[in-house]
C-alpha positions as a Markdown table, in Angstrom:
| # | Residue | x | y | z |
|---|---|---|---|---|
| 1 | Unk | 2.6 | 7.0 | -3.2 |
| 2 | Unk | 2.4 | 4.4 | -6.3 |
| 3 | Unk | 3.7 | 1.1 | -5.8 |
| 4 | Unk | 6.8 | 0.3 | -7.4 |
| 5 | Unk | 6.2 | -0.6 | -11.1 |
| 6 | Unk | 2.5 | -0.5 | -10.9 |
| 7 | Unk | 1.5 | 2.8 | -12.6 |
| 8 | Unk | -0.7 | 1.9 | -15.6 |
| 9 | Unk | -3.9 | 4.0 | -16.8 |
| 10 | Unk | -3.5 | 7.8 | -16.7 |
| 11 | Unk | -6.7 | 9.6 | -17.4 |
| 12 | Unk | -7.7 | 13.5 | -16.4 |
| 13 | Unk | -11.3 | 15.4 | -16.5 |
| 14 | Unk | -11.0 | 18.0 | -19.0 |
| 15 | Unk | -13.5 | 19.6 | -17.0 |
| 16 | Unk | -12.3 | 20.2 | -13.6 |
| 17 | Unk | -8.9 | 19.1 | -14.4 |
| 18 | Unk | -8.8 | 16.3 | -11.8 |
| 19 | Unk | -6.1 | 13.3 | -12.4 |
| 20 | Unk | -6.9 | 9.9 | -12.2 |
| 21 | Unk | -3.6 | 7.3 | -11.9 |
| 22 | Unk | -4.3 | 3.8 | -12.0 |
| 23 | Unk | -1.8 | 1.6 | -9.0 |
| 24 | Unk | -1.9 | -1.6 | -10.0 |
| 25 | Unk | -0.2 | -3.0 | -8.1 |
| 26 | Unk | -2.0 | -2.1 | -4.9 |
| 27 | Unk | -5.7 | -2.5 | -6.7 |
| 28 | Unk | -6.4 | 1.1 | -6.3 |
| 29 | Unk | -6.7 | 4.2 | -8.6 |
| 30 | Unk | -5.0 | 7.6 | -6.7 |
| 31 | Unk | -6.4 | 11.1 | -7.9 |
| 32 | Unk | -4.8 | 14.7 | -7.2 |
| 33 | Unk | -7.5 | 17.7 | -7.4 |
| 34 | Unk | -6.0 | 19.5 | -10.5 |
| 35 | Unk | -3.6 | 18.3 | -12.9 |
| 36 | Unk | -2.4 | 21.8 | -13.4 |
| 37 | Unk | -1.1 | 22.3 | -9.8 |
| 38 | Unk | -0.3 | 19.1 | -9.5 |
| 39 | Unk | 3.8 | 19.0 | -8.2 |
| 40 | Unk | 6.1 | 16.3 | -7.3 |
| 41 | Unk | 5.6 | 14.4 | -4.1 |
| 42 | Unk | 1.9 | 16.0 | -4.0 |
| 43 | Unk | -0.3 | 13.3 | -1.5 |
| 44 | Unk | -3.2 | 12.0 | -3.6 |
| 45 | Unk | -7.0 | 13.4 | -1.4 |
| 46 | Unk | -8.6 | 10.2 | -2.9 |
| 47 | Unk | -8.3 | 6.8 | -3.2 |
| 48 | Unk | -10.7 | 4.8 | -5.2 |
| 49 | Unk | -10.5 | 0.6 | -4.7 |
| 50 | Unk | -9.0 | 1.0 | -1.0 |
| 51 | Unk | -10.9 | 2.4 | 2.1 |
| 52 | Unk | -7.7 | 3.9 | 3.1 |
| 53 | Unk | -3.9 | 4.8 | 1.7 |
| 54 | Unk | -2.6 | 2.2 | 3.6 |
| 55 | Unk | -4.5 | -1.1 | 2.3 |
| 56 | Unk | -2.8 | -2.5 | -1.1 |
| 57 | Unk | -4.4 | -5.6 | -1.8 |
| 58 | Unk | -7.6 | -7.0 | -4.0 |
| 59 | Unk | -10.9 | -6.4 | -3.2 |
| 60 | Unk | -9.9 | -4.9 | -0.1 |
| 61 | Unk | -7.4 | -7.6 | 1.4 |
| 62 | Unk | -9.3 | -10.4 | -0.4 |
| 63 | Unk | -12.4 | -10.3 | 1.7 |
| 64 | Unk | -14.7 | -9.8 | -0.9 |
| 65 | Unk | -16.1 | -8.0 | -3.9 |
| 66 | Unk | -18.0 | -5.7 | -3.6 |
| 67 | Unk | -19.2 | -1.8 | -5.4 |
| 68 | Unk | -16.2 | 0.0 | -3.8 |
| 69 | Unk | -13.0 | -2.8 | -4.3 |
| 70 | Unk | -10.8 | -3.1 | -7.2 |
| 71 | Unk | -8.1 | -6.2 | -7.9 |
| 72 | Unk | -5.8 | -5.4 | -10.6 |
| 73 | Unk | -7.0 | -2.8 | -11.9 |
| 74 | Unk | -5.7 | -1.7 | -15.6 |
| 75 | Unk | -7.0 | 1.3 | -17.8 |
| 76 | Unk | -9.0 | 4.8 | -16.7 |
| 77 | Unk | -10.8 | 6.9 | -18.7 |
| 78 | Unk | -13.2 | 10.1 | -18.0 |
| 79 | Unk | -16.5 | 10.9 | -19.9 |
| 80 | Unk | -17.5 | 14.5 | -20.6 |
| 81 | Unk | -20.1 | 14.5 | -17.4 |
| 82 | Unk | -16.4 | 13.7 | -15.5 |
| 83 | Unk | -17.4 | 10.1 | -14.9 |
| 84 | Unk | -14.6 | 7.4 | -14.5 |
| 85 | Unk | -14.3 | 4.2 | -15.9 |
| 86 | Unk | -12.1 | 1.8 | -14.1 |
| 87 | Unk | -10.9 | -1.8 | -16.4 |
| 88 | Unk | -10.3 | -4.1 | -13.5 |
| 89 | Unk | -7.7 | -7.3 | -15.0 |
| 90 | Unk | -8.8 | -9.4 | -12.0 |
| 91 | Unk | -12.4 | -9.0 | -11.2 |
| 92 | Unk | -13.2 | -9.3 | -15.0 |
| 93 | Unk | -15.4 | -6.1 | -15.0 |
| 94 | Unk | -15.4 | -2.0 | -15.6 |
| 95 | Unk | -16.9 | 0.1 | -12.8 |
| 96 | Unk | -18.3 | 3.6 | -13.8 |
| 97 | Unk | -18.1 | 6.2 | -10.8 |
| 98 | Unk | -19.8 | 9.3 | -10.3 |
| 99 | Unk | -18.7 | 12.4 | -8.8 |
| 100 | Unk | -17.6 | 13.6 | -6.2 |
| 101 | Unk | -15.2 | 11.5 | -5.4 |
| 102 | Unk | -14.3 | 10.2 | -2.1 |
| 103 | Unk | -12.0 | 7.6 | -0.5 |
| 104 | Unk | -13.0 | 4.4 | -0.6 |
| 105 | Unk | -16.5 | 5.3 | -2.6 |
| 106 | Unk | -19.1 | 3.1 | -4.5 |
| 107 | Unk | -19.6 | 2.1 | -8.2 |
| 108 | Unk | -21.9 | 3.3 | -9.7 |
| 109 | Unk | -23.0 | 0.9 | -12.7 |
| 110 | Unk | -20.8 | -2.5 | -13.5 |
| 111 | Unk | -19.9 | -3.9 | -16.8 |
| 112 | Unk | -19.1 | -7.3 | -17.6 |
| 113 | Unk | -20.7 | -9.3 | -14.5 |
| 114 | Unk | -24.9 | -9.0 | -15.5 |
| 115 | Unk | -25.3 | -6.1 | -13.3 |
| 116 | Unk | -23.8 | -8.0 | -9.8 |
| 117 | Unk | -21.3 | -5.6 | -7.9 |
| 118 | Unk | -20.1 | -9.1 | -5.9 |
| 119 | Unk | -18.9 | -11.3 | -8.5 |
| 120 | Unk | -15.6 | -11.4 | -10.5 |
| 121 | Unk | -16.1 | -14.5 | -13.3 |
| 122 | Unk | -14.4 | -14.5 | -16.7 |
| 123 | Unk | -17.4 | -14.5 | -19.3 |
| 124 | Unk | -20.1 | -14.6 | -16.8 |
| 125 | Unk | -22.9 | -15.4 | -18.6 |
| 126 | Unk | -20.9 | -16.3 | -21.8 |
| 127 | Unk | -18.9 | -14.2 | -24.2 |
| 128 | Unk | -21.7 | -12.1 | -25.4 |
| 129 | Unk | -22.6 | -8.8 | -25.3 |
| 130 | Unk | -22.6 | -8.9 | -21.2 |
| 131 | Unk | -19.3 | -10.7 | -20.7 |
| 132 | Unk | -15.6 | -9.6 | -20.1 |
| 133 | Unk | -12.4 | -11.7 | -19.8 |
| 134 | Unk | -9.5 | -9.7 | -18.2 |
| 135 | Unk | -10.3 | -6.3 | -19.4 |
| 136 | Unk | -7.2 | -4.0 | -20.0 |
| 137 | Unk | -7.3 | -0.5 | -21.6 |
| 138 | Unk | -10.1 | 1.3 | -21.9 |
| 139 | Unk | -11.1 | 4.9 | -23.9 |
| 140 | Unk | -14.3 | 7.4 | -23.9 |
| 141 | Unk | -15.5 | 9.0 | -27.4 |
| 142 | Unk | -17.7 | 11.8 | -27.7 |
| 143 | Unk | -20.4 | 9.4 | -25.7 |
| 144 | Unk | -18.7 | 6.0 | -26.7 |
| 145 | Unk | -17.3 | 3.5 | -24.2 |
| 146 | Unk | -14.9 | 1.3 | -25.9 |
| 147 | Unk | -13.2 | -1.7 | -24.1 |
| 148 | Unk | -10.3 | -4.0 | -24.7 |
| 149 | Unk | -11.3 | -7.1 | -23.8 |
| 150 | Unk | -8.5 | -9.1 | -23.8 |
| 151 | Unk | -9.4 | -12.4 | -22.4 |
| 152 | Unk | -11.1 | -12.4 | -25.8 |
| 153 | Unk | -9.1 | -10.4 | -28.0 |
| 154 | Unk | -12.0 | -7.7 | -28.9 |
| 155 | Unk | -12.8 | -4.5 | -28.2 |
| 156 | Unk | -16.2 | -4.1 | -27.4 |
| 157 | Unk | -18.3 | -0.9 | -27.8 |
| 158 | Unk | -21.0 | 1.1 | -25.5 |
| 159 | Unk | -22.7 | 3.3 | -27.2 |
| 160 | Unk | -24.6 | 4.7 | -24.1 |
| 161 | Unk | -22.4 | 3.6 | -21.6 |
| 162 | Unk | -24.3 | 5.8 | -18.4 |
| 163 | Unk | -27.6 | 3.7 | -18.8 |
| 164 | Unk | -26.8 | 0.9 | -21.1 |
| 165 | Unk | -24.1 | -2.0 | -19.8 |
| 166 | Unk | -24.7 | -4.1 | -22.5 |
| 167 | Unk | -21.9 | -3.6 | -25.5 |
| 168 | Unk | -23.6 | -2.6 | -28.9 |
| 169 | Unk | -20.6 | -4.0 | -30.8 |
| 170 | Unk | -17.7 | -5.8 | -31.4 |
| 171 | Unk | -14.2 | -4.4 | -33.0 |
| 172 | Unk | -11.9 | -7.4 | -34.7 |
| 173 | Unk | -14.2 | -9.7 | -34.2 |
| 174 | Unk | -17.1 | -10.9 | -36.7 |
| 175 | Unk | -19.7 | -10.9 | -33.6 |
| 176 | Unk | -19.5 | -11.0 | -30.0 |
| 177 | Unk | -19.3 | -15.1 | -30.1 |
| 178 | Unk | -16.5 | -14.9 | -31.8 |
| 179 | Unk | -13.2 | -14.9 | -29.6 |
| 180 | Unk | -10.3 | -13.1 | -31.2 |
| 181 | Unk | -7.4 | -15.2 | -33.5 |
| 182 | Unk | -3.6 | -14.5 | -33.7 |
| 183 | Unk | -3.8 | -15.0 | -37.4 |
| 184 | Unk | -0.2 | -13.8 | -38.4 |
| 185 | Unk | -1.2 | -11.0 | -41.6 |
| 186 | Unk | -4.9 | -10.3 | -40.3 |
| 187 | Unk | -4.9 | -7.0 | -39.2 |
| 188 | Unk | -8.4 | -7.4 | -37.9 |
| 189 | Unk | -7.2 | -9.8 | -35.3 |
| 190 | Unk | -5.5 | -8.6 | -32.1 |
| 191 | Unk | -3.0 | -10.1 | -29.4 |
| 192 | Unk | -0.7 | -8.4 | -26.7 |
| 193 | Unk | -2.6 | -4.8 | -26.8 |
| 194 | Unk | -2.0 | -2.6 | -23.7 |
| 195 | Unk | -4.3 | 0.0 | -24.8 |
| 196 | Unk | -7.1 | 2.0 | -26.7 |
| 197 | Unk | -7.5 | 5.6 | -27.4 |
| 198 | Unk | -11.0 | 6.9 | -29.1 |
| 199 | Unk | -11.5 | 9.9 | -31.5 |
| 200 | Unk | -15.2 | 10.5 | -31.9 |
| 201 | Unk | -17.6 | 7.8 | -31.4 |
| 202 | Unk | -16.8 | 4.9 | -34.4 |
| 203 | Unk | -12.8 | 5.3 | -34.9 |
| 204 | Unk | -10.6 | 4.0 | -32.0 |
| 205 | Unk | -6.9 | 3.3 | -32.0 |
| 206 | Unk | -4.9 | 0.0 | -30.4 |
| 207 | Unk | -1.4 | 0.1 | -29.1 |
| 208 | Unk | 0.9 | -2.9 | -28.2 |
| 209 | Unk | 2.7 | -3.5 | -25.0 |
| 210 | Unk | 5.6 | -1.9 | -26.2 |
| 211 | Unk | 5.0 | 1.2 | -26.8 |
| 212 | Unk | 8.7 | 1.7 | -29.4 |
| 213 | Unk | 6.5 | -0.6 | -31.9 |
| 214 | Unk | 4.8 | 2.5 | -32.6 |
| 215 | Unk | 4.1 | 1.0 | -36.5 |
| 216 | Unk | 1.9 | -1.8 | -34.8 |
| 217 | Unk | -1.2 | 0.6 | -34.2 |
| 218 | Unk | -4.1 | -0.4 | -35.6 |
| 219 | Unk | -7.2 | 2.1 | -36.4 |
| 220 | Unk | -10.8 | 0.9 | -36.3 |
């Protein structure tokens, strides 16, 4: 059962069909077997952030931070090798998982924290090509990764995300020192974006908050 108000990233494997639903407000990420048969009241078979259905808090009632917690997490999105990326607003990181999936299963790879599964600091390292500040929405290409960070108001880009987690670019920004400006009339500048969608590998798509302001999306 999602928490009340805290559905945010939706994302589904195009392969298997599995459905991925981001509970934010219980740091945890819910997926039903087939988004096909999927039918009202249906009990999620996997949690992802929780060892069980019945813990809602970060990293696992604030213990600590490890491969297999989540706090606050944002955005989903699934690669063609059915791989999912989870944005995670509190820990300041992405975590890629690999299938299967189970309850209560390990990360993979981390992005944003130099490789370390047990930290969670804004812009460790600095606000390079390593760092993230509050990721939000998230989006795969055709093998792209792209990010919104939005501590920083970029989005950065992963051009092998399965081997690589260092980002090979920088969207609205001029390079990855560069934080973000809300300049009012520069449309290369972002501020209050909920989330990204990708077509291909080079051409991604912002939205705002409010998703009525459908005029305020920006292409890259």
């Amino acid at each position: 059962e999602l928490s009340d108000t805290g559905m945010r990233g939706v994302g589904v494997d195009r392969n298997s069909g599995r459905l991925f639903v981001v509970d934010y407000n219980s740091s945890r990420v819910l997926s039903w077997p087939d988004v096909a048969a999927f039918h009202n009241a249906q009990k999620a078979d996997v949690v992802i952030g929780q060892p069980d259905e019945f813990l809602g808090n970060c990293n696992e009632e604030q213990v600590n931070i490890t491969a297999s917690t989540l706090c606050q997490p944002y955005g989903v999105a699934v690669d063609s090798a059915g791989a999912l990326y989870v944005s995670e607003y509190g820990n300041h990181r992405v975590l890629r998982f690999v299938p299967p999936f189970t309850t209560g299963m390990a990360a993979s790879q981390v992005f944003g924290q130099g490789g370390s599964f047990t930290t969670g600091i804004a812009n460790k390292g600095g606000t390079g090509a390593l760092g993230l500040n509050r990721p939000r929405g998230i989006a795969v290409g055709a093998s792209t990764l792209f990010v919104y960070d939005a501590g920083n108001r970029r989005i950065l880009v992963y051009d092998n995300p399965a081997v690589d987690a260092a980002a090979d670019g920088a969207e609205a920004v001029a390079d990855f020192l560069q934080l973000g400006r809300d300049l009012a009339g520069d449309v290369g500048r972002l501020h209050a974006v909920d989330d990204v969608a990708a077509h291909g590998d080079r051409h991604v798509a912002v939205a705002p908050p409010d998703d009525r302001l459908l005029m305020g999306v920006l292409y890259f």
